[in-house]
Each structure stands twice: as structure tokens, then as C-alpha cells.
C-alpha positions as CSV (number, residue, x, y, z in Angstrom):
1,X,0.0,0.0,0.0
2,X,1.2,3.4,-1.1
3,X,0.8,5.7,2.2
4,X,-0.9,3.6,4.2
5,X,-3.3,5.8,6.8
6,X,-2.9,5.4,10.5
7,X,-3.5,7.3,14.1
8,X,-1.5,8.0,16.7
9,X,-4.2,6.1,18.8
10,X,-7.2,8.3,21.0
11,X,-10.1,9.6,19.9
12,X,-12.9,11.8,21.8
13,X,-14.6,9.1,24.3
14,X,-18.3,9.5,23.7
15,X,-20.1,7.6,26.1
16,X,-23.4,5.7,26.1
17,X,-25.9,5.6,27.7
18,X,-28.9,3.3,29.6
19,X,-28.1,0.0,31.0
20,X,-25.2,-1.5,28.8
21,X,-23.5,1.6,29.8
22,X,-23.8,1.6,33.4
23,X,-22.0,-1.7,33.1
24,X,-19.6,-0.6,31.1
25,X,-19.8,3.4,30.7
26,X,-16.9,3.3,27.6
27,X,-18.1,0.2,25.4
28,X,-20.0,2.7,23.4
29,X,-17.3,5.0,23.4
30,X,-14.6,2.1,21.7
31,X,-17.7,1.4,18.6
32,X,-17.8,4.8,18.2
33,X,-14.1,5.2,18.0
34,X,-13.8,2.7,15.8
35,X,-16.3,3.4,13.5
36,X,-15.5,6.8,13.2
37,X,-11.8,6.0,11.5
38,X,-13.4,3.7,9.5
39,X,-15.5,6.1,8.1
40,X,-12.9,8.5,7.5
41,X,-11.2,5.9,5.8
42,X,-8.2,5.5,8.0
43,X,-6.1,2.0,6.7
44,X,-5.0,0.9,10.1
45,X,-7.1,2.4,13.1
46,X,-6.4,1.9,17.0
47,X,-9.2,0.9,19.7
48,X,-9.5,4.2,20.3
49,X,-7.9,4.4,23.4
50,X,-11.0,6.1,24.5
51,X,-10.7,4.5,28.4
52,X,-8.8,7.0,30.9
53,X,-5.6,8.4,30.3
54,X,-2.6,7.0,28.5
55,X,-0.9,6.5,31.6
56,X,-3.7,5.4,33.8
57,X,-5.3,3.0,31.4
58,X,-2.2,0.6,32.2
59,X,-1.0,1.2,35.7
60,X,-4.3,0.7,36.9
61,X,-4.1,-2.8,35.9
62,X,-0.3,-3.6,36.4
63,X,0.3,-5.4,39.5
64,X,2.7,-3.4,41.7
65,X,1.2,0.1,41.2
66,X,-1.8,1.4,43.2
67,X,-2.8,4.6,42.3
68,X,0.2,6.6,41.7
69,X,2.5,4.8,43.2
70,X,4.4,1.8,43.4
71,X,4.7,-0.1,46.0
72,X,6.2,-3.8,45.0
73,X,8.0,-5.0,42.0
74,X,6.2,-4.6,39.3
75,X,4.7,-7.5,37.0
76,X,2.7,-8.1,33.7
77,X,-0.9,-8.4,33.9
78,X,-2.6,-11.5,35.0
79,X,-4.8,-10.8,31.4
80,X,-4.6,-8.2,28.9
81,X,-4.9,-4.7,29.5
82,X,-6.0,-3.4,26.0
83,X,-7.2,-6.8,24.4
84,X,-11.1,-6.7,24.4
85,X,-11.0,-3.4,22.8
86,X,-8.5,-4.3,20.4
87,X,-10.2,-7.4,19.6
88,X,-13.5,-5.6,19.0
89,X,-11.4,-3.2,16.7
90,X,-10.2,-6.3,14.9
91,X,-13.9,-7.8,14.4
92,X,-14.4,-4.2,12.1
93,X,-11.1,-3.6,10.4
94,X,-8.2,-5.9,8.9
95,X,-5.8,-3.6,9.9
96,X,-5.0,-2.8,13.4
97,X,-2.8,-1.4,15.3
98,X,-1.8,-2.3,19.2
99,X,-0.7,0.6,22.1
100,X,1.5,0.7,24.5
101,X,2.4,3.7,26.4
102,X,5.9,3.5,26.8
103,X,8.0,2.5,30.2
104,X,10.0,5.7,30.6
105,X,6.5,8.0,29.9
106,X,4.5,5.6,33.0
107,X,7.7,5.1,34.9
108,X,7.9,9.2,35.5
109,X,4.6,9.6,35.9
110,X,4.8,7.6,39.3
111,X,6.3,8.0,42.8
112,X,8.3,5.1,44.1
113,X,7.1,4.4,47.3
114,X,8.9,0.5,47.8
115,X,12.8,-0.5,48.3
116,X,12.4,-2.8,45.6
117,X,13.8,0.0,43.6
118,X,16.8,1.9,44.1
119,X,16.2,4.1,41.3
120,X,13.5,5.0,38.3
121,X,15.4,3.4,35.6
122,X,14.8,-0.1,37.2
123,X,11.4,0.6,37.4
124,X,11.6,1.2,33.7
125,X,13.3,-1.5,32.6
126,X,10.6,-3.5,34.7
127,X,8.2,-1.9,33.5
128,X,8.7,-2.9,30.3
129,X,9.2,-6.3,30.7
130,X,5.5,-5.9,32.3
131,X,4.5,-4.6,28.5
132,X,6.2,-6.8,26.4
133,X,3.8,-9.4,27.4
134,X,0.8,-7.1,27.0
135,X,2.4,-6.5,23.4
136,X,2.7,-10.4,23.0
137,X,-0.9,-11.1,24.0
138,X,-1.9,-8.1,21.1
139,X,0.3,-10.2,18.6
140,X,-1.5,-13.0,19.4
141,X,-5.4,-11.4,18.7
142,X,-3.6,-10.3,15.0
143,X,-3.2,-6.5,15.3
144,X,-0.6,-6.0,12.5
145,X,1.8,-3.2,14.3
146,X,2.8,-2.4,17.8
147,X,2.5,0.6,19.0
148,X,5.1,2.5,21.8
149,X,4.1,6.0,22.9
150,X,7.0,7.4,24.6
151,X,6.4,11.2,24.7
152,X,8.7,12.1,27.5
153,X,12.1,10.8,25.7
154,X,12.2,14.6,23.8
155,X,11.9,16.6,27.0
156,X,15.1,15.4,28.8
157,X,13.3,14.4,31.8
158,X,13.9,11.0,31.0
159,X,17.1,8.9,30.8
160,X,17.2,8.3,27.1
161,X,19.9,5.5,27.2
162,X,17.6,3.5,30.2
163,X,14.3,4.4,27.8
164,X,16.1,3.1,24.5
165,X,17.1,-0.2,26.4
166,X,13.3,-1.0,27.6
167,X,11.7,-0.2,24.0
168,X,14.2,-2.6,23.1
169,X,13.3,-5.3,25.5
170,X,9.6,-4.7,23.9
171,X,10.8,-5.5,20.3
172,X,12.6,-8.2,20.9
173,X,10.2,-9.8,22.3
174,X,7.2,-8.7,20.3
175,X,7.1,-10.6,16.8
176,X,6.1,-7.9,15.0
177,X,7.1,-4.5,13.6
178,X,7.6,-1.8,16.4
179,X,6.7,1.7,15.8
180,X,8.1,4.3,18.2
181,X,6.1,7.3,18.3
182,X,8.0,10.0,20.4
183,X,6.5,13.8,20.2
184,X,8.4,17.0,20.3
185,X,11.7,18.0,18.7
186,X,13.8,14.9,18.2
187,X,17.3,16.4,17.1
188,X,18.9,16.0,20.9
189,X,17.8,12.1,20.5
190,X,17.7,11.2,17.2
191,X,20.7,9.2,17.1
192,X,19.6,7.3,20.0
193,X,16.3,6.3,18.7
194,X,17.8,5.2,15.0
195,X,19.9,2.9,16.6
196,X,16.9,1.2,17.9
197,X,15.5,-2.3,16.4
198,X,11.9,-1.0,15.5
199,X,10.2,-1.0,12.2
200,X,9.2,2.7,12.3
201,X,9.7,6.1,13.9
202,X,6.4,8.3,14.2
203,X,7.2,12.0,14.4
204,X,5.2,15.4,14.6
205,X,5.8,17.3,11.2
206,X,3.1,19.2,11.2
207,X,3.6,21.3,14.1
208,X,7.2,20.5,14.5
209,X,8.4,20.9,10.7
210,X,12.1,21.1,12.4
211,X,11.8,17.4,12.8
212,X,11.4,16.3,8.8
213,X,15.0,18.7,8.4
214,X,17.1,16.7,10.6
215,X,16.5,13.8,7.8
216,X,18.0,15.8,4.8
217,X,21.1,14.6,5.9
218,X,20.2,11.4,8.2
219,X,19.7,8.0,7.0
220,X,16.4,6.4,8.2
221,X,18.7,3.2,8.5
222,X,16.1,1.0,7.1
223,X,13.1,2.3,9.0
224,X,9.6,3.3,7.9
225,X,8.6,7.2,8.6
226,X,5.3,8.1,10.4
227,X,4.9,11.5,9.4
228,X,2.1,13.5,11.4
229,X,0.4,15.6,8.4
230,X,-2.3,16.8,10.8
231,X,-2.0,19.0,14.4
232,X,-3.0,17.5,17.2
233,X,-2.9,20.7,19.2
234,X,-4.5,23.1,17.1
235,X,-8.5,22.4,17.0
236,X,-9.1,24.0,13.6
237,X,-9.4,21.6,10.5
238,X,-6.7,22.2,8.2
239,X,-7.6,22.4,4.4
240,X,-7.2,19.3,2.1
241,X,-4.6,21.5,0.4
242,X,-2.5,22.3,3.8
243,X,-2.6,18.4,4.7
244,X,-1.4,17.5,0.8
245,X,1.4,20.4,0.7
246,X,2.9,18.6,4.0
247,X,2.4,15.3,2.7
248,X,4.5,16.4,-0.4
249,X,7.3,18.0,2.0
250,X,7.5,14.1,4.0
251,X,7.4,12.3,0.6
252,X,10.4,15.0,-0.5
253,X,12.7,14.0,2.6
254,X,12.0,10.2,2.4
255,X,10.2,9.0,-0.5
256,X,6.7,8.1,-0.5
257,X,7.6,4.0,-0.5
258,X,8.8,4.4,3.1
259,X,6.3,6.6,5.3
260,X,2.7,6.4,6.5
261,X,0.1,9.4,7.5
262,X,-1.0,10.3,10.6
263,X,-2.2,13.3,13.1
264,X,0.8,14.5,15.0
265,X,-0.8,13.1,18.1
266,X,-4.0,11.4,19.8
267,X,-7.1,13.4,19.1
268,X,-8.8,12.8,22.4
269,X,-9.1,16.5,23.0
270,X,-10.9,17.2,20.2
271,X,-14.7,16.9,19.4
272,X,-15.6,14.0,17.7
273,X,-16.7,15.9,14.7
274,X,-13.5,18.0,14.8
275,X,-11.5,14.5,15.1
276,X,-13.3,13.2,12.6
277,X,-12.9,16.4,10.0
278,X,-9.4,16.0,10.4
279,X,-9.0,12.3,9.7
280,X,-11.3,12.6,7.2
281,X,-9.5,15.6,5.1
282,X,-6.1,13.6,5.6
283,X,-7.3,10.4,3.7
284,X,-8.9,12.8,1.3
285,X,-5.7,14.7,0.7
286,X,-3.8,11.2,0.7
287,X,-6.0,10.2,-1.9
288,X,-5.0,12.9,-4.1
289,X,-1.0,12.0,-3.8
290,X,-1.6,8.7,-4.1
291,X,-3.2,9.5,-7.6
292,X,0.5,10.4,-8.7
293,X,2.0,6.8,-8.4
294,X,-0.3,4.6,-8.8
């Protein structure tokens, strides 16, 4: 497939309602997700990632953490975190991908409150191991790429050597291509994360255009591009003709055989007609460049 489509992963969380939804106030919400990037004609959508936050989703269910904190060595999950919703997904769509928010990005976001650790970047590494077998279990329902959100890694607040060694443990163990998707500026840890054994690197573009220049004069070393074509952080719908003009720019830095479209980010904070409008108007302007090589 010339530029495949994807997301980042969220999308607004519109709730049901009545009985099914006192049960389970977010089971409309994942539907809804999921039809929604289907109807925008998105070629490999996400759950949704419509239940709680990126961070709380997983150590809510991770045993070791309680809350915010840790308080024991922590292990995988007795069952999977994300799999009932990524199953669903996979009962609508032939393409989907699997999340995992990164070690170092739930790792920080937590106080260690246990001697089991002397220090956060054991926790990490643990951490990790703890998500490699939530990515296994994903492989094994047929989701087609994982997934690793690690937004801290471009804000220094994070030890970038410690977080390149846990993705690592992840894709190793995970028999499928690894996408990294890491947000901000990338030129202070570029090097770092190219040295890593994933499939592809997911960057922002649109809002961070600095990103796409550090590649006119660094190999990709064999990875895929995801380029984000579409802002995350702005709520106005770009034009068809914005989103095309950056696809252009990413297909003039790496070729349009070795990247797929996305938003820069989740669109969890948007409406879901605004989310929508901007998936939407990305396939549309995908569409158009598409026309030119096939």
C-alpha cells in the first residue's frame, strides 16, 4: 500500500448511555471510536484508546502500582490490559494497530514508594518487561503493528539511554514491527532512537516541521517514517490543500515508499466531529497523492 493511513491512537470518548453503559460506561465509546476512523477511511485504526488516560489505562491494571504509586516489584498483567478493545477493533477492520504507552512516559509519571527499587530506571526496565507481554498477547489477537508512545524521551526528563534499552526489550520480544512514536523536537535524540530495532519512527511534522529537516542529511537506516500531516494541538481543521502540501514536504525527505500518515498526536481532546474532519481531510488529501503513483 502506497501511504498507508494510521493514528496515533485516542479519539474523543463519547459515552453511552442506559443499562449497557452503566455496566460498562466506555463500550460505546470504543464502537464509536472505531467506526468513526473507518468512516474516515483510516487504513490501520487503534481501539480508540477512549478508556482514561494514557498512563492510567495501564498502571491501573499492572500489578505493583496502586494509584500513583508503586509499592512492589512490578509484573505483567494477570490478562490483557488493552485486548477486548483491540479485539472488538479487529472484528471491524483488517488492519489494526496495538498501544503501548511507553516505560519511561508511566515510569515518570509515578512515585516510588517500595525498596524494591533503588532508582527510576529499574522501574523502567521493569516496566517494560511488564508490556512486552501485554504486546505479545496483542500479537497473538492479530493487530498488524505495535504501538510505543513514549512522549517524555524529547523533553530530557527521562534517561534516554535506560528508555532506548526498555523499547528494546519490547521488540525483541514482540514478533512484530515496532513503531516508536515519540512527540516533540527529536534532534537532541535522534541518534539514539535510529539505533533502535523498530520498524518505524512516528514523528510530529506538522507542528514540529524542524523534525522532517534533521532527515536531509540522516539516513532512516532501514526504517519506515510516520509523518504527522495533521495537528493534534490546534482544533481547527486544516484544508485538504495544507494536509497535501505537508504530505509532499515528508514524501520529498523520504520517499513516498517508506512513510505512513498520521495526526501529530491522539485526538482525544478534540470533538468528535473536529476529530473526525481531520481524519477525514487527511485520507482525502492522501488520496489525491496517491493518484501520482499509482
Amino acid at each position: 500500500m502506497i501511504l498507508p493511513t494510521t493514528v496515533v491512537g485516542s479519539f474523543p470518548a463519547v459515552k453511552g448511555r442506559g443499562l449497557s453503559a452503566v455496566l460498562d460506561p466506555y463500550k460505546h465509546a470504543v464502537r464509536f471510536a472505531v467506526s468513526e476512523q473507518i468512516r474516515a477511511g483510516i487504513d490501520i485504526i487503534s481501539d480508540g484508546q477512549v478508556r482514561e488516560g494514557m498512563i492510567q489505562t495501564f498502571t491501573g491494571k499492572l500489578p505493583g502500582i496502586r494509584d500513583d504509586s508503586v509499592i512492589s516489584s512490578v509484573e505483567a498483567a494477570a490478562t490483557g490490559i488493552t485486548v477486548a478493545d483491540t479485539r472488538y477493533a479487529l472484528t471491524k477492520a483488517k488492519r489494526v494497530k496495538g498501544i503501548l504507552t511507553g516505560p519511561s512516559s508511566i515510569a515518570h509519571a509515578l512515585r516510588i514508594q517500595t525498596p524494591a527499587y533503588r532508582n527510576r530506571e529499574e522501574l523502567v526496565i521493569d516496566i517494560a518487561h511488564a508490556l512486552a507481554a501485554e504486546g505479545q498477547a496483542l500479537a497473538r489477537e492479530g493487530v498488524c503493528i505495535i504501538q510505543i508512545d513514549e512522549p517524555i524521551l524529547s523533553t530530557g526528563a527521562a534517561d534516554i539511554a535506560t528508555g532506548a534499552e526498555a523499547i528494546g526489550i519490547i521488540a525483541q520480544k514482540v514478533d512484530l514491527p515496532v513503531c516508536l512514536h515519540v512527540c516533540g523536537p527529536l534532534e537532541g535524540i535522534i541518534d539514539h532512537l535510529l539505533r533502535l530495532p523498530i520498524a518505524i519512527l512516528d514523528i510530529e511534522a506538522a507542528t514540529q516541521p524542524g523534525n522532517l529537516e534533521i532527515f536531509t542529511d540522516t539516513d532512516l537506516k532501514g526504517k519506515m517514517a510516520g509523518c504527522g500531516c495533521v495537528a493534534s494541538s490546534d482544533h481547527e481543521v486544516e484544508s485538504v490543500d495544507l494536509i497535501q502540501k505537508r504530505i509532499e514536504r515528508c514524501i520529498d525527505i523520504f520517499s513516498h515508499d517508506s512513510i505512513l500518515i498520521d495526526p501529530d498526536c491522539g485526538l482525544r481532546m478534540h470533538t468528535p466531529e473536529g476529530a473526525f474532519a481531520k481524519l477525514s481531510r487527511m485520507c482525502e488529501a492522501v488520496q489525491l497523492v496517491r493518484g501520482e503513483y499509482e
